[in-house]
Residue frames relative to the residue before (quaternion, step in Angstrom):
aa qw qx qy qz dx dy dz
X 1.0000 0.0000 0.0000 0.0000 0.00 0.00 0.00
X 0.3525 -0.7470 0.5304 0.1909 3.41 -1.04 1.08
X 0.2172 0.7237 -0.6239 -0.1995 3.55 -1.10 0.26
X 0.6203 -0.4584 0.5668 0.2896 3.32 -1.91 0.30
X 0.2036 -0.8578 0.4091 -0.2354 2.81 -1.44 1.21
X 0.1216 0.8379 -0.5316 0.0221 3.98 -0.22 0.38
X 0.4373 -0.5941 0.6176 0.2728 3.92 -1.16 0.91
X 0.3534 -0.7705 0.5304 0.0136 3.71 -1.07 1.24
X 0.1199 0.7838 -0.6018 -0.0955 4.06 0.21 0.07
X 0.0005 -0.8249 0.5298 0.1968 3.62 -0.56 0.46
X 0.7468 0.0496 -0.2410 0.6178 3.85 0.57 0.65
X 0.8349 -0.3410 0.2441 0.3565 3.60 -1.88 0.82
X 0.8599 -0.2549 0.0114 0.4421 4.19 -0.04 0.99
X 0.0568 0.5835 -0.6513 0.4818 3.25 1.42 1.69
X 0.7563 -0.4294 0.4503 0.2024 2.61 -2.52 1.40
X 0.4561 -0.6110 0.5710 0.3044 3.63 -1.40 0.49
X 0.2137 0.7010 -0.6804 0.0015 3.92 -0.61 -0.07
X 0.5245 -0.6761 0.5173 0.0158 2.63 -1.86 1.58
X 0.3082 -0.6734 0.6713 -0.0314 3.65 -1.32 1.65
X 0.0741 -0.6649 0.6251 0.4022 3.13 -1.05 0.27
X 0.7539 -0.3674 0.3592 0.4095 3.67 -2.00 0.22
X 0.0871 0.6995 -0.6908 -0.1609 3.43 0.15 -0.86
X 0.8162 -0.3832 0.2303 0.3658 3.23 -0.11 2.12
X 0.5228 0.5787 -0.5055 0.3691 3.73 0.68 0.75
X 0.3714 -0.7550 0.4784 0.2514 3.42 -1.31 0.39
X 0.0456 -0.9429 0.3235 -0.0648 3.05 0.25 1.56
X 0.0839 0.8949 -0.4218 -0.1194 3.83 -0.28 0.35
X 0.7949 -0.3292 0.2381 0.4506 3.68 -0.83 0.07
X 0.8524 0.1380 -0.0425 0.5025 3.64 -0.47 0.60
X 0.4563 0.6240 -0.4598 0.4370 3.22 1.53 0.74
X 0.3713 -0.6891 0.5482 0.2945 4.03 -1.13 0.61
X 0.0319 0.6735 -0.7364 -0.0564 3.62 -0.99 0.60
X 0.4882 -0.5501 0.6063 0.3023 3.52 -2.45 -0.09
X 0.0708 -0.8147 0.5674 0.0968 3.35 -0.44 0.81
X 0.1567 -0.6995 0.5758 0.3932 4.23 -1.08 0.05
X 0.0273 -0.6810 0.7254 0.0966 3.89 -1.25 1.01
X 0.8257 -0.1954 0.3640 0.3843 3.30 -1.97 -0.09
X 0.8050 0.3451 -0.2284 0.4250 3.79 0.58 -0.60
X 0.8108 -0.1814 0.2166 0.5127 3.58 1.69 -0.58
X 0.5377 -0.4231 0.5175 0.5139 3.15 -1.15 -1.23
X 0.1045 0.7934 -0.5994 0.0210 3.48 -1.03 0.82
X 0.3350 -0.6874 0.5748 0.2915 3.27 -1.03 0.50
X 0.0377 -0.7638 0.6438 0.0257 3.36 -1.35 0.67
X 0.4777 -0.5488 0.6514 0.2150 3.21 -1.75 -0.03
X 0.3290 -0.6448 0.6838 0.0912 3.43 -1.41 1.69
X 0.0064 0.7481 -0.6599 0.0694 3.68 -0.90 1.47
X 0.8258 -0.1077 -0.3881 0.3946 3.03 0.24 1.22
X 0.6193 -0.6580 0.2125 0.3720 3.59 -1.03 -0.26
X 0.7516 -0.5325 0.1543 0.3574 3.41 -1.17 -0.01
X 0.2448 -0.8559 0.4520 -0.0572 2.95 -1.34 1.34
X 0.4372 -0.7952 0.3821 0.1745 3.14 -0.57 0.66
X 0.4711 0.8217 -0.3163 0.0533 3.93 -0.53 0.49
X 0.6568 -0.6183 0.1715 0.3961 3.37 -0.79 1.17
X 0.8947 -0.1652 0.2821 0.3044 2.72 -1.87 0.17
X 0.8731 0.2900 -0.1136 0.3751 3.24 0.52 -2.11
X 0.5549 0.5446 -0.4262 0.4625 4.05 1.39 -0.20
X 0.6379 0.4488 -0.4976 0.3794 3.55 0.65 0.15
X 0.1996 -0.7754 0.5989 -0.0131 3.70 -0.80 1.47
X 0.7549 -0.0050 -0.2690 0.5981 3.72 1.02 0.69
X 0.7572 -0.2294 0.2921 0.5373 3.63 -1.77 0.16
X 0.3729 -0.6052 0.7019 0.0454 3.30 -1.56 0.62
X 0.2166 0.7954 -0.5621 0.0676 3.98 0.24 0.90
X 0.5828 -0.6564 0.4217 0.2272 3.45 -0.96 1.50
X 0.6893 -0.3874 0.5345 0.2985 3.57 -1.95 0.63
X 0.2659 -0.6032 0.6526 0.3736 3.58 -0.79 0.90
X 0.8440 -0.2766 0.2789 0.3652 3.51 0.01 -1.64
X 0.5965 -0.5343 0.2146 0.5592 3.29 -0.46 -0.02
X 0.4387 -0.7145 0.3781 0.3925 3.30 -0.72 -0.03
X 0.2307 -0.8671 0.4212 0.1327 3.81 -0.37 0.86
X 0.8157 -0.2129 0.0190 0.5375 4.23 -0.85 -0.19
X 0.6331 0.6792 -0.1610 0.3346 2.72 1.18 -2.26
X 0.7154 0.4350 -0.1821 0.5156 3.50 0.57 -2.02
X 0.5022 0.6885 -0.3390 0.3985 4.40 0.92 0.08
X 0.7141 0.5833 0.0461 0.3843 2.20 0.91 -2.14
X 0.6138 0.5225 -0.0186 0.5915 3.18 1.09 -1.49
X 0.7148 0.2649 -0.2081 0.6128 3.76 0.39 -0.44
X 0.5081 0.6699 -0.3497 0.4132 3.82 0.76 0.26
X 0.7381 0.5333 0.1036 0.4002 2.59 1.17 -1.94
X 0.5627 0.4383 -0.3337 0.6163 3.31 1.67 -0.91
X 0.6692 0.4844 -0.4277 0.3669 3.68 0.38 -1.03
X 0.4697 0.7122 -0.3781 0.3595 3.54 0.93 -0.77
X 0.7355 0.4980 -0.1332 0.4397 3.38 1.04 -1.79
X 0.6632 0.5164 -0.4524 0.2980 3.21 0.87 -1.00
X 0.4242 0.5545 -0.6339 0.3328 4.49 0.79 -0.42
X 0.7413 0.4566 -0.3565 0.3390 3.60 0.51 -1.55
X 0.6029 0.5561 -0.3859 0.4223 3.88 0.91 -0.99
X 0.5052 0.5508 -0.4614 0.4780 3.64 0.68 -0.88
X 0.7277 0.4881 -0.2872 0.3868 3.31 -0.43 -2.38
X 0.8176 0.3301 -0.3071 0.3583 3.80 -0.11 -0.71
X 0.4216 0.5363 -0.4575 0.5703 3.79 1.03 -0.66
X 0.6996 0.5686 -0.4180 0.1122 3.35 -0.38 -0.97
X 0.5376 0.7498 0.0070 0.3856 2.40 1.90 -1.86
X 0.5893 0.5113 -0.1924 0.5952 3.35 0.96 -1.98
X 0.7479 0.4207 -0.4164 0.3003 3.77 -0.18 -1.44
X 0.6074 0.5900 -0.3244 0.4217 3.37 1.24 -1.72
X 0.6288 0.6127 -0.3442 0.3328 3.91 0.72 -1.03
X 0.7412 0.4296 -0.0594 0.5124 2.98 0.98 -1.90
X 0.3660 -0.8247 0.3648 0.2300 3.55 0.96 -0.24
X 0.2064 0.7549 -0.5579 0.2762 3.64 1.41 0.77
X 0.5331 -0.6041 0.5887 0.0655 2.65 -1.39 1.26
X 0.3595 0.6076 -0.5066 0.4949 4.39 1.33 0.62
X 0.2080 -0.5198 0.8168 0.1389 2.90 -2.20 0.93
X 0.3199 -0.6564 0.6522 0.2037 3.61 -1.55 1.46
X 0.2458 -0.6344 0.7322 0.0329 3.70 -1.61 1.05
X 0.7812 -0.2925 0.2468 0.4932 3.63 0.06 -0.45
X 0.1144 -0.7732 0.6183 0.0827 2.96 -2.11 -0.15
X 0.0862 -0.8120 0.5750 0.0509 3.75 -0.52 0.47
X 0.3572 -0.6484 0.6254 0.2465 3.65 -1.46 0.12
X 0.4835 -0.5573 0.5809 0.3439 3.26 -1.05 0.60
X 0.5911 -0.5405 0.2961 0.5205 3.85 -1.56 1.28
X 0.8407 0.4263 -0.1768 0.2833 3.92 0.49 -1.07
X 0.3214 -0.8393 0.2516 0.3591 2.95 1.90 0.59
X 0.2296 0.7744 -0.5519 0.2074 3.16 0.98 0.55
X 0.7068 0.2378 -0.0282 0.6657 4.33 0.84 -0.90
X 0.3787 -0.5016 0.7741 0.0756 3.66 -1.76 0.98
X 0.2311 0.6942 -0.6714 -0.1178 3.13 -1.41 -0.39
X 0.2446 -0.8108 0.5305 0.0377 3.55 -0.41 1.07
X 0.0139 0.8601 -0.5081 0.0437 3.84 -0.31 0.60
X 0.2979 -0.7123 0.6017 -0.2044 3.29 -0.56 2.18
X 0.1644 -0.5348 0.8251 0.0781 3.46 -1.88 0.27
X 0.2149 0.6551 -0.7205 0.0739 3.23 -1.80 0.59
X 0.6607 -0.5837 0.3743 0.2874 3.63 -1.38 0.93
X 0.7995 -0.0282 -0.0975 0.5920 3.98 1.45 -0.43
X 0.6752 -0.2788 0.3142 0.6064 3.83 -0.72 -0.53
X 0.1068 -0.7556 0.6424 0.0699 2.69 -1.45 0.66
X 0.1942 -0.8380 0.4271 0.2786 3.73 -0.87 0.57
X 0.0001 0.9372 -0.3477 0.0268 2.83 -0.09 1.39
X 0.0110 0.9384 -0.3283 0.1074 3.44 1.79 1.04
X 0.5547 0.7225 -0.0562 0.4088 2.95 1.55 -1.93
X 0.7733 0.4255 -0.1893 0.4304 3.30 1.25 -1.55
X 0.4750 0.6522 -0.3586 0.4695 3.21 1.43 -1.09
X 0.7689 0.3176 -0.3322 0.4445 4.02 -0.30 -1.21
X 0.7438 0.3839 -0.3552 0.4162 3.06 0.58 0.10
X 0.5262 0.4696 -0.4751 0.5262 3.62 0.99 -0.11
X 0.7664 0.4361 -0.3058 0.3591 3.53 0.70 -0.90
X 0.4915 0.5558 -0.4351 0.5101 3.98 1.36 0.23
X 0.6472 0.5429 -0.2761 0.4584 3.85 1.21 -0.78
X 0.8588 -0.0223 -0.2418 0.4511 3.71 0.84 -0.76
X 0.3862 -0.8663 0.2709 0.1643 3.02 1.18 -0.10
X 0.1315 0.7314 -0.1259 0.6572 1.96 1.15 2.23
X 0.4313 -0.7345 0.4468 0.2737 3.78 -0.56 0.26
X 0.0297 0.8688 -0.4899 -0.0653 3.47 0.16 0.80
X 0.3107 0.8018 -0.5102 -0.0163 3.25 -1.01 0.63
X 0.6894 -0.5367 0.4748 0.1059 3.24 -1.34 1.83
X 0.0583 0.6851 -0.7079 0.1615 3.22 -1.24 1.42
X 0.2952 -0.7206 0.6258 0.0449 3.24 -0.48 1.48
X 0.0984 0.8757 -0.4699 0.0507 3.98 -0.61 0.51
X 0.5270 -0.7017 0.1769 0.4456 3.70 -0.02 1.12
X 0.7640 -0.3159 0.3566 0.4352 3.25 -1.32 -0.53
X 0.5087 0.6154 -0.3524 0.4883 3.95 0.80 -0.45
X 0.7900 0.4110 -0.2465 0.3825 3.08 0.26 -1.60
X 0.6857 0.6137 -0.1970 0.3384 3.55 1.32 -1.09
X 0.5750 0.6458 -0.1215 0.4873 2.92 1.66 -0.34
X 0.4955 0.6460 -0.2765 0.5106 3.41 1.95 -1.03
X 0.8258 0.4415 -0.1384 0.3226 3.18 0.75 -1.76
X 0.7442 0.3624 -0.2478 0.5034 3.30 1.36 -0.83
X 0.5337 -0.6615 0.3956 0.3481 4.15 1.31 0.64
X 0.4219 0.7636 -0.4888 -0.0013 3.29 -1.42 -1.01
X 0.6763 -0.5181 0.3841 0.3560 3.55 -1.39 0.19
X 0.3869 -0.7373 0.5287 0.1649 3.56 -0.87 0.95
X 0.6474 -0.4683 0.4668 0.3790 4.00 -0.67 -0.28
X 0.6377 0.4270 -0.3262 0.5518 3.15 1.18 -0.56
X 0.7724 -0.4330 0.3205 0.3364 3.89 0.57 -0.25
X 0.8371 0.3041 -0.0528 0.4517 3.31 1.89 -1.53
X 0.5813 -0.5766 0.1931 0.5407 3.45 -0.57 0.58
X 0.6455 -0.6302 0.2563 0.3471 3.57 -1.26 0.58
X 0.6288 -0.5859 0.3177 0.4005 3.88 -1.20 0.72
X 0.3752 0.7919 -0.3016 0.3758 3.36 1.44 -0.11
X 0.7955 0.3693 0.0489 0.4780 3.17 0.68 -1.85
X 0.6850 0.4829 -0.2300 0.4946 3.27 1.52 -1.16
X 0.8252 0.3906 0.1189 0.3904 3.65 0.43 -1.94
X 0.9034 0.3226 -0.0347 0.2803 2.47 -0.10 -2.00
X 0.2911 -0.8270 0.4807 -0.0148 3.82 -0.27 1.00
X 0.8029 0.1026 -0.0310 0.5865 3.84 1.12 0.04
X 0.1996 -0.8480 0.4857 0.0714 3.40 -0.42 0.77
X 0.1525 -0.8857 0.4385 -0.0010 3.16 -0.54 1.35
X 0.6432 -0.4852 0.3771 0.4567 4.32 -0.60 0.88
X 0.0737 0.7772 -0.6193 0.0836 3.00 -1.39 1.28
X 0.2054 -0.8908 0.3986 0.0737 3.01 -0.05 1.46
X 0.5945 -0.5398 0.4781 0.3559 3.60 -1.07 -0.17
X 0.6295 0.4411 -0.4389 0.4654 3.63 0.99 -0.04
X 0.3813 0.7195 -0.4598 0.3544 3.69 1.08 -0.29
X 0.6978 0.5722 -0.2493 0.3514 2.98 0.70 -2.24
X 0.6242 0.5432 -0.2301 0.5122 3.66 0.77 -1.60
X 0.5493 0.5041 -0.4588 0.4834 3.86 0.43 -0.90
X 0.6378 0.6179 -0.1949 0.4165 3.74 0.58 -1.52
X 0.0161 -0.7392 0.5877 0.3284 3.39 0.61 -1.31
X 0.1606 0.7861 -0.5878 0.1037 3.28 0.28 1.36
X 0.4602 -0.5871 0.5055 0.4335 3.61 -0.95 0.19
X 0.4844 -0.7644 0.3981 0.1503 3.57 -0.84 1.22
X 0.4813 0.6986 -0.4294 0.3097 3.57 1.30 0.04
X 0.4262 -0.7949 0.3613 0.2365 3.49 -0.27 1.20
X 0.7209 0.2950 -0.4304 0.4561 3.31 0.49 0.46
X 0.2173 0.6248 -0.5159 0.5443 3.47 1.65 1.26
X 0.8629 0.1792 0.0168 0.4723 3.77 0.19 -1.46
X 0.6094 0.5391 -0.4493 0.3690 3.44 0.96 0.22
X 0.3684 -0.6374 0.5851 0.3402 3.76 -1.20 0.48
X 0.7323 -0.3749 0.3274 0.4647 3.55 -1.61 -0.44
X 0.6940 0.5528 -0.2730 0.3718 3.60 0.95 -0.12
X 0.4095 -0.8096 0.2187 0.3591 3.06 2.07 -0.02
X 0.6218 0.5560 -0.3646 0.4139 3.16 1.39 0.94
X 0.7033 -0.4330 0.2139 0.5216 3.47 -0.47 0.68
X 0.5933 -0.5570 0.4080 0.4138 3.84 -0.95 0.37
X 0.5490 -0.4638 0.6168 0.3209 3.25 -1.58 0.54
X 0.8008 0.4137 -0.2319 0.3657 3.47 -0.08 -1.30
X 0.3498 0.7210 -0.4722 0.3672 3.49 1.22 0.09
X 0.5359 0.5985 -0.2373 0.5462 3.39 0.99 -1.75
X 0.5546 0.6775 -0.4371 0.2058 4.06 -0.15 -1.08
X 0.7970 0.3021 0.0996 0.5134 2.95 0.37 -2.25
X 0.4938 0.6546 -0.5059 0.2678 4.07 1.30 -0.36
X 0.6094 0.6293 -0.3086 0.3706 3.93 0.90 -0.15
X 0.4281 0.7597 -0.0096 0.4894 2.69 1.75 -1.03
X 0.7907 0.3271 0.0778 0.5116 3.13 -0.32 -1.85
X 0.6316 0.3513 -0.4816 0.4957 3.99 0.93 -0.89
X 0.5109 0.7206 -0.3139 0.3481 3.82 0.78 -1.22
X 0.6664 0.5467 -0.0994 0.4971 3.63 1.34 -1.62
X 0.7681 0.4249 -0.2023 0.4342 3.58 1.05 -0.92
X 0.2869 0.6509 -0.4711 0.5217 3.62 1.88 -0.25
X 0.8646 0.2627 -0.1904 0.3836 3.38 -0.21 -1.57
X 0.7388 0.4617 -0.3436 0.3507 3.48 0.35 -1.20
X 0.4462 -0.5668 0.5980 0.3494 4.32 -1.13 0.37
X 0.6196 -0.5775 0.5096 0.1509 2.79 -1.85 0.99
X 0.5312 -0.5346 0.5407 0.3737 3.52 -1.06 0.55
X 0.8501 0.1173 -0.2312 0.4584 3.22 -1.59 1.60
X 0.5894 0.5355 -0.4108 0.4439 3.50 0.96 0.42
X 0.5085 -0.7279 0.4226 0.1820 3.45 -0.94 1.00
X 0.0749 -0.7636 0.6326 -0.1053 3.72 -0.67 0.94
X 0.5263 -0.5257 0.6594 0.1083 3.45 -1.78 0.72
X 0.1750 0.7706 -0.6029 0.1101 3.53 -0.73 0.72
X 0.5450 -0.6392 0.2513 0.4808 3.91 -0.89 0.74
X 0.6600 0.5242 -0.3456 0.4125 3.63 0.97 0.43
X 0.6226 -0.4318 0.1978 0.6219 3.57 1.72 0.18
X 0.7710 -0.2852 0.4905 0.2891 2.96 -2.14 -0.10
X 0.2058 0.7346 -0.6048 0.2287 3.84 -0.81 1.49
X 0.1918 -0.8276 0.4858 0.2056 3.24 -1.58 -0.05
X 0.4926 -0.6617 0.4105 0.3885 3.23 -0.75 1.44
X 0.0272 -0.8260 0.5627 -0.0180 2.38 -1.98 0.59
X 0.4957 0.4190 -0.1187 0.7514 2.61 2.36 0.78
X 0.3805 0.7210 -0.5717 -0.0925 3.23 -1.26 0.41
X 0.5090 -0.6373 0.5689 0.1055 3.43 -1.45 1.09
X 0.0098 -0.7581 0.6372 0.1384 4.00 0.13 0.78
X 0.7494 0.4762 -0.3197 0.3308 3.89 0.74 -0.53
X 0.5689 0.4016 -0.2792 0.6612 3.31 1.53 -0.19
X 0.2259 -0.7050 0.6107 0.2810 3.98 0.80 -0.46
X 0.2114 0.8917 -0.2923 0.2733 3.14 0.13 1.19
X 0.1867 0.8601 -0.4744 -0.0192 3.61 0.02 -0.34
X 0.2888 -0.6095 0.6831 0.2801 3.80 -0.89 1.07
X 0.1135 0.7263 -0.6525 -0.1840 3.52 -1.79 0.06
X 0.4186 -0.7414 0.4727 0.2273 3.61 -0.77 0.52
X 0.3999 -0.7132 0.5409 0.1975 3.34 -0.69 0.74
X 0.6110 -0.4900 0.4712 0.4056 4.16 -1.61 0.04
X 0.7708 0.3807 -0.3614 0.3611 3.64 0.59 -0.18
X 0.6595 -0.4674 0.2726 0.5219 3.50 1.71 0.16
X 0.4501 0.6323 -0.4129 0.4766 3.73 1.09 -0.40
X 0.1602 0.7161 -0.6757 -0.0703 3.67 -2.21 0.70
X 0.0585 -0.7989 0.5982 -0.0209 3.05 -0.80 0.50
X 0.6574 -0.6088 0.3961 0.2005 3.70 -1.27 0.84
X 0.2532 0.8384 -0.4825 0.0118 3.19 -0.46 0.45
X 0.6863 -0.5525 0.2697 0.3885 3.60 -0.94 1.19
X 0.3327 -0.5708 0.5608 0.4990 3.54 -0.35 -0.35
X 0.5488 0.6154 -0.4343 0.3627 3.64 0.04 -0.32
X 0.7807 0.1803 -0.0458 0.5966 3.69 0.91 -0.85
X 0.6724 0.3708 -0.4710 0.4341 3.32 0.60 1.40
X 0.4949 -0.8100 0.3140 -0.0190 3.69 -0.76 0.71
X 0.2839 -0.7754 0.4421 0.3502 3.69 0.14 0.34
X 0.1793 0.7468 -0.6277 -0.1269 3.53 -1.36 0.34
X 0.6455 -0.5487 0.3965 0.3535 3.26 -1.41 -0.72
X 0.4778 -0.7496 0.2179 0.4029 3.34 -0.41 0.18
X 0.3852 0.7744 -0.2304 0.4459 3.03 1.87 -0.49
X 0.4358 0.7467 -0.4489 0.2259 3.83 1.49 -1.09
X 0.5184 -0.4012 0.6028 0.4548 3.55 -1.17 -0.94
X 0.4652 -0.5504 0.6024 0.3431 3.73 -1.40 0.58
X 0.7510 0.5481 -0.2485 0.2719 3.59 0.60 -1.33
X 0.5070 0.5615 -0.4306 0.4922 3.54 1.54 0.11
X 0.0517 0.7818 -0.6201 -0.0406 3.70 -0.06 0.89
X 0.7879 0.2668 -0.1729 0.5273 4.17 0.39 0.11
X 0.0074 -0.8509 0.4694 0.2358 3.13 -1.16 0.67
X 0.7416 -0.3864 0.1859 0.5159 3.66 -0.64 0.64
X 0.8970 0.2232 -0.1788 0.3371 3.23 0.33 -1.27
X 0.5387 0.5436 -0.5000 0.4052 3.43 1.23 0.96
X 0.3861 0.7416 -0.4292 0.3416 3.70 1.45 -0.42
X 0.8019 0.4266 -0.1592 0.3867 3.59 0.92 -0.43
């Protein structure tokens, strides 16, 4: 069975999740009401309708309430409006109560019916105290979402190592595992504040070029392995995946660069006295 579809974004690079139409005419950059896990929310339809089976759908499928009309604008205007004042007072409470918790944001559900306030902190935090008391101030359902270091980093921006603000803030819309063997694929220098972003986890952009780079190691020799080149028999001892490259050192102490294209695998076992091979002479 086919159903119709549209990709949902409900705030400025938040994940896409899929609605179905329920028979609406929907188009890019249109506002609609949607029900999620936290409420009613209004969102934004970023791209258009799609069509798909039965078997690509990997949770419930829960329909478009409606468009969204003055009132349901209006109303979502307004909460954002509140949220300077929601910040400014949390702060207050946390500072009172002394929780160790850095605040990131907050939003109201469209029918203001739920708060939800959304913090980072290095362990658990108990933060029960804060709640009855957030909930005597707006009256209101409050609930606290602790979220990792990545995410905390989206919200509060900044400068990358490279100079520009981070892919987080700018682009990037889902964050995907980055591992420490990437880095090494890369031949990065392993010193964590070499590979770490402002959130203190390994770079995003690590991930970028790891397809790449595996693709690069197929072809390129391994460090300390021995290779033919049109100047003799050496062993690398370098390698340049962006320049495809490879330094290799020769028996008398001499290196020199050499494309990957015009060097060769051997063994180590070869003769010394083979200094060319046939099929690089050309």
């Amino acid at each position: 069975m086919q159903h119709t579809v549209v990709a949902i974004q409900f705030n400025y690079l938040g994940k896409k999740y899929y609605f179905s139409t329920n028979n609406l005419d929907l188009h890019k950059n249109d506002f609609v009401v949607v029900e999620t896990i936290r409420g009613f929310e209004l969102g934004e339809v970023v791209s258009g309708i799609m069509e798909i089976s039965d078997e690509e759908i990997v949770s419930p499928l829960k329909p478009i309430l409606r468009m969204a009309n003055f009132e349901d604008l209006k109303t979502h205007k307004e909460n954002v409006d509140k949220e300077v004042h929601v910040m400014k007072k949390t702060n207050e409470l946390v500072k009172l109560h002394q929780l160790d918790m850095k605040l990131l944001n907050c939003e109201y559900t469209l029918d203001r019916s739920k708060l939800i306030i959304y913090f980072t902190a290095e362990g658990r935090v108990d933060f029960r105290d804060l709640v009855k008391d957030l909930a005597n101030e707006f009256h209101v359902r409050i609930e606290l979402r602790q979220v990792g270091a990545r995410d905390g980093a989206k919200v509060i921006g900044g400068i990358g190592p490279c100079g520009r603000q981070t892919c987080c803030t700018t682009f990037l819309r889902e964050f995907e595992p980055v591992s420490i063997k990437m880095a090494k694929n890369q031949n990065l220098s392993l010193n964590p504040s070499n590979i770490s972003g402002i959130c203190g986890k390994l770079l995003c952009c690590i991930r970028y070029e790891d397809e790449n780079y595996r693709d690069f190691k197929k072809e390129m020799p391994n460090i300390n392995s021995f290779v033919w080149t049109l100047e003799g028999r050496g062993k690398v001892v370098d390698i340049n995946y962006s320049m495809q490259s490879a330094t290799v050192q020769f028996k008398d102490g001499t290196s020199k660069v050499f494309d990957i294209n015009n060097i060769a695998d051997t063994k180590e076992e070869l003769s010394d006295d083979v200094s060319v091979l046939t099929n690089l002479e050309d």
